[in-house]
N, C-alpha and C positions, 0 to 999 in steps of 0.2 A: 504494500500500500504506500503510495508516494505522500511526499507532504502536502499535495494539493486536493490529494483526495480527505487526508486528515483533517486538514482545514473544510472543506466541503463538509464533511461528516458532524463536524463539531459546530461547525454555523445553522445548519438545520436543526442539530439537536435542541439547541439553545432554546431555537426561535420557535420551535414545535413545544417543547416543555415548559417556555414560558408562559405561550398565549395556551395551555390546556389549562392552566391555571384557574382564567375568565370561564371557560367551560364548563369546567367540574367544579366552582361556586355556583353557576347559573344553574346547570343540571340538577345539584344537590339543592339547591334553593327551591326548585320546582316539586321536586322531589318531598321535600319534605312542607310543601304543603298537600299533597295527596295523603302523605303516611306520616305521622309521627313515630321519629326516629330521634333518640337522641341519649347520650353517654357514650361508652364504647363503641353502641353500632355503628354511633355518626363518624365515628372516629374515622370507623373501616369501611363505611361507603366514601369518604374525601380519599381516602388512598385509592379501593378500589377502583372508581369512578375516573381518576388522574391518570393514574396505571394505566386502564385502558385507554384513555384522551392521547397519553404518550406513544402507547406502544401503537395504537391504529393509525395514527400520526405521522409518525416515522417512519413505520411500512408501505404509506401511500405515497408521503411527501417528499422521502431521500431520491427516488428516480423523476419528480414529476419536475421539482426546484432546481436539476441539475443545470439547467440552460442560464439561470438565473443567478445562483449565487457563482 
């Protein structure tokens, strides 16, 4: 892996885990006005919920942004 792809890899990461951030408070926000959820569980839906934001994120976004960054 060259340095340019490093640099690619880590600019996407960045920008994809930060802006999941917005997502997975809006989601969980939404979310818990249908269902109260709250101690522990809420904990482990903000992770789960991010987790996923991230990992579907990265999967679609690392080949689509390549022209871009």
């Amino acid at each position: 892996m060259s340095y340019e792809n490093i640099r690619y890899h880590l600019a996407v990461a960045f920008m994809v885990c930060g802006s999941s951030i917005f997502y997975t408070l809006l989601l969980v926000w939404l979310l818990l006005k249908l269902v109260p959820v709250e101690g522990w569980e809420l904990k482990i839906l903000y992770v789960l919920v991010y987790v996923l934001f991230c990992f579907f994120g990265l999967h679609f976004y690392i080949p689509r942004l390549r022209k871009l960054v």
